[in-house]
N, C-alpha and C positions, 0 to 999 in steps of 0.2 A: 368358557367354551365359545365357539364359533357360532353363535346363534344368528346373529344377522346374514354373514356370510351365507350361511346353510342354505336361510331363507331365501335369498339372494339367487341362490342356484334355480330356486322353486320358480320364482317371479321370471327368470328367465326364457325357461319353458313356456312361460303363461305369456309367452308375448309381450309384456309388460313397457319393453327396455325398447327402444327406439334402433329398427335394423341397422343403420346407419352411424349407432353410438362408438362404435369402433372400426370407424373408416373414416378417408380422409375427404375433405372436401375438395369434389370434383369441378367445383365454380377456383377454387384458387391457384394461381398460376405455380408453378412447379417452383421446390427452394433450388436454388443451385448449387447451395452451400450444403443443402443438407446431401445426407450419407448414405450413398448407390445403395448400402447394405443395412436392412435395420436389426437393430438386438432382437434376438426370441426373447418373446414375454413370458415364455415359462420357462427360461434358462435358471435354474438352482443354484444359490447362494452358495458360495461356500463356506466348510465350517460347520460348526452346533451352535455360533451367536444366536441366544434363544430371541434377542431383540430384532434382529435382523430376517430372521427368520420369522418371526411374527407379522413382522410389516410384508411380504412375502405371501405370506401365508391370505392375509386380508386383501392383498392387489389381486392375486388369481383369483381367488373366491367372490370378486365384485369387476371381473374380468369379464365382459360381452363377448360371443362368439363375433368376429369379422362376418362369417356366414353364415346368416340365419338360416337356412335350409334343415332337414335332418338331417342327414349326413353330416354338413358342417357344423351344428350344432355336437353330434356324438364324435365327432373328431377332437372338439375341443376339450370337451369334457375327457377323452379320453388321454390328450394331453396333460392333463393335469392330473389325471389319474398317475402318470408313468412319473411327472414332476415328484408328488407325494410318495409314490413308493418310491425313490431316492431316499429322501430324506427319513422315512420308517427304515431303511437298512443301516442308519446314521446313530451315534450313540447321543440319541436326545435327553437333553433334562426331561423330567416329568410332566410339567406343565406343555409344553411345547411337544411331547410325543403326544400326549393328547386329546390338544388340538388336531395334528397330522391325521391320526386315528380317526377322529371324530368327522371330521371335512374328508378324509376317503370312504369312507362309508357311506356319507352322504351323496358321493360322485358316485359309486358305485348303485345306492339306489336310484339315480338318474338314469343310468345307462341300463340299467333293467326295464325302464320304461321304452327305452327305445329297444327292448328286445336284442342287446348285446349277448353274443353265444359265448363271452370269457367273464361275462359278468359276474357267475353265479362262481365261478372257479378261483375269481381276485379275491371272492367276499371269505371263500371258504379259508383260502390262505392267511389273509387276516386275520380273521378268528382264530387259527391255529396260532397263529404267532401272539395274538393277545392273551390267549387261553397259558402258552408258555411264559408270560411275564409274569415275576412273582409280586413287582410293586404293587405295595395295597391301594394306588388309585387307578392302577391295571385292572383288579381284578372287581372296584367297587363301578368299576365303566361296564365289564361284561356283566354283572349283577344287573346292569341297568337296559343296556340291551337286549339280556335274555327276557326284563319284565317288559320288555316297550312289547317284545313279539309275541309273547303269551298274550298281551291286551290287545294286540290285532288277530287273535284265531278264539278272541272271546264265542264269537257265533259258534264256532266247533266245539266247544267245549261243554262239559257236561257240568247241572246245575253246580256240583263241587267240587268240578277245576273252578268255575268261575266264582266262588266264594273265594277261595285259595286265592287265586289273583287279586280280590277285593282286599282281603288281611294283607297280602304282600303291600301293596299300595298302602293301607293305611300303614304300618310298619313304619315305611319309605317316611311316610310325615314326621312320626315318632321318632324316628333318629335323627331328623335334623338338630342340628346343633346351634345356637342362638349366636346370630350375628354370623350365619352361612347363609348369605343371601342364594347364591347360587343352587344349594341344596335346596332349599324353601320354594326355590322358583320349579329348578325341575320336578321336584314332589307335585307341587302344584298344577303343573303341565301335565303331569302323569295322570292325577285325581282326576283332572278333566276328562284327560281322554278318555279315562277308563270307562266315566258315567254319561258321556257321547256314545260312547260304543255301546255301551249297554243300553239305550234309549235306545238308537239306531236301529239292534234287533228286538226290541220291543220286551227286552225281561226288565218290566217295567219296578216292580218290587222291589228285585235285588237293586238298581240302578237308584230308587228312594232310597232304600237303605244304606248306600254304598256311600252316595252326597251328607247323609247325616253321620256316617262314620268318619268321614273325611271332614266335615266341619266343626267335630264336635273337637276330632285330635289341634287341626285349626288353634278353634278357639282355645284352646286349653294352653296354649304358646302364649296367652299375652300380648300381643303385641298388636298396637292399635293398625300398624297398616293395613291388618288383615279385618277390621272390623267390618267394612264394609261387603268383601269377600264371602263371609265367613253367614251375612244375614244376606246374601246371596244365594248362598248354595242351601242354607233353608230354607227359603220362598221356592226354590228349584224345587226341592225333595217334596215339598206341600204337591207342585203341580206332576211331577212323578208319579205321585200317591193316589190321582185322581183316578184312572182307569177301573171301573166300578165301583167308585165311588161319588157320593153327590158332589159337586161344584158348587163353591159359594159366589152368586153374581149379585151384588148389589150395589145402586148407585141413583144416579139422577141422568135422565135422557135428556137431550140435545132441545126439548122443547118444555124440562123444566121439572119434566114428572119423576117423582120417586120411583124405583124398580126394584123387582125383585125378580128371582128367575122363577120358586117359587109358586110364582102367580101363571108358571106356562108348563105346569105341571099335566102330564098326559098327551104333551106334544113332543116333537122331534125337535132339538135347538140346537142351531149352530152359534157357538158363543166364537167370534172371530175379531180376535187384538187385531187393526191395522190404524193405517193412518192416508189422510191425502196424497202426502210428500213420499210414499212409498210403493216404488215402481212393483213391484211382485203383488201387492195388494192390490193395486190398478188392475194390472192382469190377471187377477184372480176372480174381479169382480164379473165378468159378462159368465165365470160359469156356474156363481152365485146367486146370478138375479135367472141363469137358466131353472137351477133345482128347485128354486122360489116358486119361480111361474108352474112349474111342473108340478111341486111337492105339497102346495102352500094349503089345497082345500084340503090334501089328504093328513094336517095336522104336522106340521114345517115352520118353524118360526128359526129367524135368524135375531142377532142381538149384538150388534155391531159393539166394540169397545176400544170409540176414536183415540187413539195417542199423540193427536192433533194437542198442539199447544195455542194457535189460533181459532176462535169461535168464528169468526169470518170464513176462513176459507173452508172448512168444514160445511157450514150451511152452504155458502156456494156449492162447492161440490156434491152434497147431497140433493140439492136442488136441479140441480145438472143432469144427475145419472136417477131422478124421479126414485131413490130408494123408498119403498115403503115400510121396510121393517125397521126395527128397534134400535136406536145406536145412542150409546151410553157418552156423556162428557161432562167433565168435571172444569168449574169455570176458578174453580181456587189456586192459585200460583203455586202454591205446593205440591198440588197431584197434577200439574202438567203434563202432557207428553207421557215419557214411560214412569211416573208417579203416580201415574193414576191409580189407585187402591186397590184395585182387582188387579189390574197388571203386577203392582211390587207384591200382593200376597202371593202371586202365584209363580216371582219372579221371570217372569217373559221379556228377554233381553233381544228377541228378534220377531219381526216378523214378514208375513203374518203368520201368525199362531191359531192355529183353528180347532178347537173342541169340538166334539161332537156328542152332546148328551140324550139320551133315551127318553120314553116314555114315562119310566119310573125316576126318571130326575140324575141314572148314572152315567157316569162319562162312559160313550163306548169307542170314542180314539180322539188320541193330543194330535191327528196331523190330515184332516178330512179337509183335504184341499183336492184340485186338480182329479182325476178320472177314479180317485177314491171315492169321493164325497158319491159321485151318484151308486157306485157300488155299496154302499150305505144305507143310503135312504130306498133303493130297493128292496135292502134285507128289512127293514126296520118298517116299511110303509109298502112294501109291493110294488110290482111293476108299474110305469107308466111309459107313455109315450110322452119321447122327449123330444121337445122342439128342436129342431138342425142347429147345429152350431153356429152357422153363419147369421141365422135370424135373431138379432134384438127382442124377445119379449119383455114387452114394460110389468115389472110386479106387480102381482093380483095386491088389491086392498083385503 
């Protein structure tokens, strides 16, 4: 399928592509020879040449709007909308209908972004028309589309739709066939998203259990590419698992000492994976060292867990920003960066990742960052007066 291309569409929107990548240069002097009139770029092949058509297919799909504007953007897009239904009224081979299929869909969720009033009317007519193909890689596409959209109204759904969509998913694993990479891939695309979504609204259980149902079918394939993957998404489903339950933090601090968490048993503790070289952790830090200053006599301990691969720029930087709480580093070449042993048990592939554990030692949230964290430590420790935003306080010892 059209996986790059799609993405391609995406990145475009996002600004990504240089306004100017599909214009010509205004410093050079005019051709003479060249031709008063230029080809349309999305003038359609003639024919069912499935090869022809491929190539086709991947030029408009990595195709810049000329006019980055809005407007000019949805004009182009909808060019190539009118391009592809052409060639969907064309008697395509299988493969190559598709694609077609799969790259209209994709334009068609772009122009709903821009709030197009034929958007929803293109998309229905398609489905109609897919829904009538009886080819069985017609009907194993709308099988897939139907579960992509169940997994985005997961939130609507009641605890046993949302199990139902977890067995479809794991199923989707189960039928892949050995040596279908393409199956394999999108099973796996799917797995994800479904246990993104499920963390996202917070049914934190089903979304552990869904990662070990999907790792377990995984593993049972054999197949080494997946190993790493596979003791991924167990370390995930561990930190999943965590939300009233204990967290296991143990290690050696930054100045040599053994740790345990353990030992801060009856305080509030922000266990927070970051690192130096990581801009979101940067900017997360002045409203950390705020709840510090604010929280710290009322029983508030933070427990930094650097993913620094450098013992240098670590002390620097901690030196810098006068932190006085806890922060965990591991000097062994193995547990580097995101090796570091609490991080791979709990598989933490981004951050920052910030824990927020209780009194009695259980986590009460995987994501107590930003104007969360003080809505936290209020419930947990009571009001205080919180210093202004703008003002730096240095952490109480």
């Amino acid at each position: 399928m059209l996986r790059l291309p799609c993405l391609l569409l995406l990145v475009l929107l996002c600004g990504q592509l240089s306004p100017l990548a599909a214009q010509d240069d205004p410093n050079l002097p005019p051709n003479p020879d060249a031709e008063t009139v230029k080809p349309d770029p999305f003038a359609v092949p003639e024919g069912t040449d499935p090869t022809a058509l491929r190539l086709y297919l991947n030029r408009i799909a990595r195709m810049p709007p000329a006019d980055r504007s809005e407007e000019g953007i949805q004009k182009h897009f909808t060019k190539i909308g009118t391009a592809l239904d052409d060639l969907l009224s064309r008697e395509l081979e299988t493969e190559t209908f598709l694609q077609v299929a799969e790259l209209r869909l994709s334009v068609i969720d772009l122009l709903e972004r821009f709030e197009d009033p034929t958007a929803p009317q293109v998309r229905k007519t398609l489905m109609t028309k897919l829904q009538a193909d009886e080819r069985p890689e017609v009907k194993k596409l709308l099988g897939r589309l139907e579960l992509e959209q169940q997994i985005s109204e997961l939130e609507a759904a009641t605890g046993e739709e949302r199990m139902a969509v977890v067995q479809k998913v794991a199923g989707l694993i189960q039928q892949v066939k050995s040596g279908d990479d393409e199956a394999l891939q999108n099973a796996i695309n799917m797995a994800s998203t479904t246990t993104d979504v499920l963390e996202s609204i917070e049914d934190f259980a089903l979304a552990a259990s869904a990662t070990q149902l999907f790792a377990k079918y995984l593993g049972a394939m054999e197949d080494p590419r997946l190993e790493r993957l596979v003791a991924s998404m167990q370390s995930n489903a561990r930190r999943l698992q965590l939300p009233g339950n204990e967290i296991e933090v143990k290690g050696t601090t930054v100045d040599g000492e053994a740790f345990d968490i353990n030992s801060l048993k009856g305080k509030v503790v922000l266990v927070d994976f970051w690192a130096t070289w990581c801009g979101p952790c940067r900017a997360e830090l002045p409203n950390v060292k705020r709840m510090y200053a604010a929280y710290h006599e009322k029983g508030f301990e933070v427990v930094g867990i650097s993913l620094d691969e450098s013992r240098d720029d670590l002390e620097a930087f901690l030196e810098q920003q006068e932190t006085a709480w806890i922060t965990l580093f591991d000097d062994k070449p193995e547990n580097a960066g995101w090796n570091h042993p609490v991080a791979r048990n709990y598989g933490i592939s981004g951050i920052p990742a910030v824990i927020l554990v209780n009194q009695e030692g259980k986590v009460v949230s995987l994501n107590a960052r930003g104007p969360e964290l003080p809505k936290l430590l209020e419930k947990l420790l009571g009001p205080v007066e919180l210093p202004p935003e703008d003002v730096l306080i240095p952490p109480q010892n």
